[in-house]
C-alpha positions as CSV (number, residue, x, y, z in Angstrom):
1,X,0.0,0.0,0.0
2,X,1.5,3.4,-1.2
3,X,0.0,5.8,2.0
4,X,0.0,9.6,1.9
5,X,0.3,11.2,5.5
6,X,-0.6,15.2,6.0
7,X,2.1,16.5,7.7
8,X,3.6,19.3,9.6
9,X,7.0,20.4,8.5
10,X,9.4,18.7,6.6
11,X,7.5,15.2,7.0
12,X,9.0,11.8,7.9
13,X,8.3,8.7,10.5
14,X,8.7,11.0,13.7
15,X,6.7,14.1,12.1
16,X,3.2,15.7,14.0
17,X,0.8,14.3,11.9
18,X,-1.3,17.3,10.5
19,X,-5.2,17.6,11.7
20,X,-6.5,19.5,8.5
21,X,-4.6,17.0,5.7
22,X,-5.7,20.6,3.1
23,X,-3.8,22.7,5.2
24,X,-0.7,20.5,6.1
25,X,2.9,21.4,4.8
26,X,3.5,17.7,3.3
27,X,2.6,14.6,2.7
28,X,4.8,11.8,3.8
29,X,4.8,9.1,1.9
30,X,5.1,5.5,2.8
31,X,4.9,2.4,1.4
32,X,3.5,-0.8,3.6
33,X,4.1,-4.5,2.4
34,X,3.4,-7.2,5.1
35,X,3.4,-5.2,7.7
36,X,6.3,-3.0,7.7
37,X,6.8,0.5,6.8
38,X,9.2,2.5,4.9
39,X,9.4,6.0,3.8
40,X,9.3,6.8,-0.4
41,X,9.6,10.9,0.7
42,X,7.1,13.8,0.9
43,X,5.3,16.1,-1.4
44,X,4.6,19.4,-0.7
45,X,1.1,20.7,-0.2
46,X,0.5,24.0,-2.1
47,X,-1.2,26.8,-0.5
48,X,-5.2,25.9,-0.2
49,X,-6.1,28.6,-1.9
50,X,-4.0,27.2,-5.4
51,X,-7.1,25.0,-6.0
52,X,-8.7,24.4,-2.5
53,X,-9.2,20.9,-1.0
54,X,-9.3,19.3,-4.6
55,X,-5.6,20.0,-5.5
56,X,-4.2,17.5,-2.7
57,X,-6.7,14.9,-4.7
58,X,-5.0,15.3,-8.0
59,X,-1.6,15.6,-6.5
60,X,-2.0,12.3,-4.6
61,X,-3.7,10.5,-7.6
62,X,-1.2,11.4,-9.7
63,X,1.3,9.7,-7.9
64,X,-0.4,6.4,-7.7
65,X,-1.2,7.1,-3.4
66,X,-3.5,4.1,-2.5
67,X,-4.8,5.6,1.2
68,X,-4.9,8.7,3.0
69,X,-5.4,9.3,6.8
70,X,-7.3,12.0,7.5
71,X,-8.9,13.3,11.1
72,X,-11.4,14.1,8.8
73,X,-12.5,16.2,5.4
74,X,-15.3,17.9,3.6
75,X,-17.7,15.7,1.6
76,X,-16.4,17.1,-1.8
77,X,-12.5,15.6,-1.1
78,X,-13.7,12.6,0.1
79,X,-15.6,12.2,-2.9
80,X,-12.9,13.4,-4.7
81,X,-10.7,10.0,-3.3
82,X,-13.0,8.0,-4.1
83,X,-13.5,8.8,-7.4
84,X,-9.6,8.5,-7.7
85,X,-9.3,5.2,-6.3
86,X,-7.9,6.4,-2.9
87,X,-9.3,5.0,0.5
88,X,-9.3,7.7,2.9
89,X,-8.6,6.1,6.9
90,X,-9.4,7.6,9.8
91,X,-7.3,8.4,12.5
92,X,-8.5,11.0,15.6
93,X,-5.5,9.6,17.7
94,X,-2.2,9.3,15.9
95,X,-0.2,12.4,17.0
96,X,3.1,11.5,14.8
97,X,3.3,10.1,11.2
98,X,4.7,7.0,12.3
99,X,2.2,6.3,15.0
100,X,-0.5,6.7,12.5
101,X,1.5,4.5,10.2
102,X,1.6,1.5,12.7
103,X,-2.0,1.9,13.2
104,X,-2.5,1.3,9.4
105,X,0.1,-1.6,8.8
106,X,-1.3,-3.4,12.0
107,X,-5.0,-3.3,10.4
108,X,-6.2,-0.8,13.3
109,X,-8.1,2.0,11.1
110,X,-11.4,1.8,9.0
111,X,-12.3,3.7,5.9
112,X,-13.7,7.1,6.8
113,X,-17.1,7.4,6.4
114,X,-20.2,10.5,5.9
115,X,-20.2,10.6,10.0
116,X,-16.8,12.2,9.6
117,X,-16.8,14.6,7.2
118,X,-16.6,18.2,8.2
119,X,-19.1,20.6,7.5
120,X,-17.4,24.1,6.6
């Protein structure tokens, strides 16, 4: 599984995962095969405003991401995913990349669904 993380900063393993993945910095990118994770590198997030909370959904399909973990996201990005083929997981609890990443390669976190969207 190719998996795009919002994060603050520069990215990485020991990076605060971001809350808002259309306002984080990057996107750390990971790869998980049998349970183990590696890092591939990060993408930077332009500016919201370059194209709002659709632009991260073309970035990230366009480099074959599989999954995102969100906290959550509007109705129109989620759809957005799911049109692209990209499962969007939630995660309320991860505070670091790499916790969120364990969570995913151990099977912990379920596909976002309508009750998580945000509403702004």
């Amino acid at each position: 599984m190719k998996l795009a993380v919002p994060s603050v900063g520069k990215g990485g393993l020991d990076a605060q995962r971001s809350a808002h993945f259309g306002h984080a910095d990057c996107f750390t990118i990971l790869n998980i095969e049998d349970g183990k994770v590696s890092v591939e590198g990060t993408i930077a997030n332009p500016p919201h405003e370059e194209g709002g909370c659709m632009r991260p959904v073309r970035i990230l399909a366009e480099v074959g991401i599989d999954a995102i973990v969100a906290v959550g996201m509007g109705m129109r990005p989620m759809q957005g995913f799911a049109a692209a083929g990209i499962t969007v997981l939630h995660d309320a609890e991860s505070a670091t990349v790499g916790a969120a990443a364990e969570r995913i390669a151990t099977g912990q976190l379920d596909a976002m669904g309508p009750e998580h969207a945000c509403h702004h």
